[in-house]
Rosetta silent file (secondary structure, phi, psi, omega in degrees, C-alpha in Angstrom):
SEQUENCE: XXXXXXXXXXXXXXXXXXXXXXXXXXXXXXXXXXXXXXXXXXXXXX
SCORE:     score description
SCORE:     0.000 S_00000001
   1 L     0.000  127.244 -178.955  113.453  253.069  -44.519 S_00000001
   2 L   -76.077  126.425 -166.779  111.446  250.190  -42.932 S_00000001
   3 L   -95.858  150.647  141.994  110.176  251.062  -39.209 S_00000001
   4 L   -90.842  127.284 -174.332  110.655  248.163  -36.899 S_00000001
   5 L   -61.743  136.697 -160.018  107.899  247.800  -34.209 S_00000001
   6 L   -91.568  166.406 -179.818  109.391  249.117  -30.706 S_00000001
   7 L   -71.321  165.046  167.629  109.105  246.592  -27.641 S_00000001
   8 L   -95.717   10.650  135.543  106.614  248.651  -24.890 S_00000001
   9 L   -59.942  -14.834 -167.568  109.102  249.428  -23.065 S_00000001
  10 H   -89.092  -56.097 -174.504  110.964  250.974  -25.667 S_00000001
  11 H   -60.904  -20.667 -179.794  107.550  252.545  -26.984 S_00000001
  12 H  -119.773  -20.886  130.806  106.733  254.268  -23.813 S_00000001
  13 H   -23.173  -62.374 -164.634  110.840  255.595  -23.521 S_00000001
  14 H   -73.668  -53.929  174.378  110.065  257.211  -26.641 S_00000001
  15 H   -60.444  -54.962  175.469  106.467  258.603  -25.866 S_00000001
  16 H   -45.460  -81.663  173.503  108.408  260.089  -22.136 S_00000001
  17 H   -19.679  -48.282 -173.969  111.153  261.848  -24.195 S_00000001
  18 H  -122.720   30.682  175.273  108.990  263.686  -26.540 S_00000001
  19 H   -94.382  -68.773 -175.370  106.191  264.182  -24.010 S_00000001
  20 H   -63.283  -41.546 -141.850  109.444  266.070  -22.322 S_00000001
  21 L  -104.635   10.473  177.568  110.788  267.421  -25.295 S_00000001
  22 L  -132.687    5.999  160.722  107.675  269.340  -26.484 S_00000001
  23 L    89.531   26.745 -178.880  106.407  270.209  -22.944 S_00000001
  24 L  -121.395  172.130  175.305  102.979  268.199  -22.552 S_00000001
  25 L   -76.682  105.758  158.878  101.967  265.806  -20.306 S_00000001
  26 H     7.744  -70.416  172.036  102.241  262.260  -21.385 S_00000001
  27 H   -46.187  -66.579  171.335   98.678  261.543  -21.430 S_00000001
  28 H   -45.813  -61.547  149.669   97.800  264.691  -24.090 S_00000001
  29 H    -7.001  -92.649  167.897  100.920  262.793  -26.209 S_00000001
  30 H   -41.851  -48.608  142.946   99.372  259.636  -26.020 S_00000001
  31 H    -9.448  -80.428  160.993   95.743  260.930  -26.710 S_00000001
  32 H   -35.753  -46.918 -178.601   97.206  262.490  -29.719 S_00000001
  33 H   -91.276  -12.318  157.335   98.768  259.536  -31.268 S_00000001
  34 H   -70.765  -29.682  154.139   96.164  257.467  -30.874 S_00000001
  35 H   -28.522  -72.262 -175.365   94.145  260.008  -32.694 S_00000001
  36 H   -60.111  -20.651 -166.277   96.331  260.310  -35.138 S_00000001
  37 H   -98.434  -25.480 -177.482   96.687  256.381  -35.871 S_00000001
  38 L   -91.956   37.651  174.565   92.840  256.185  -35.892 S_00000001
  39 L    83.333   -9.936 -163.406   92.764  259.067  -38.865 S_00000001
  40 L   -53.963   43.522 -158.419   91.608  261.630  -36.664 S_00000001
  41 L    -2.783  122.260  175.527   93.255  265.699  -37.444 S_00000001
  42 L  -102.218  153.306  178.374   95.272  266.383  -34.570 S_00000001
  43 L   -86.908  172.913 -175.077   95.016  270.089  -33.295 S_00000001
  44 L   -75.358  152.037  178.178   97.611  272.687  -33.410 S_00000001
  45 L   -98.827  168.612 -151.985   98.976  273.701  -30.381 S_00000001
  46 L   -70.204    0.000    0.000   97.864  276.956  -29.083 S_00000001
């Protein structure tokens, strides 16, 4: 399945939702996936 790139409004919907739905703060989310897109191991959570 072929991802389509989200608008940034759409893209920051999505980061709020699962920010909420795994109980961190937005920022620590974001942090992470930027990590992760520059190759980086993200840690486990505690």
């Amino acid at each position: 399945m072929a991802a389509t790139p989200a608008t940034a409004r759409e893209a920051e919907r999505i980061l709020s939702a699962a920010a909420a739905g795994a109980g961190l703060p937005e920022a620590a989310l974001a942090a992470a996936v930027l990590d992760a897109s520059r190759g980086k191991p993200v840690p486990a959570r505690p």
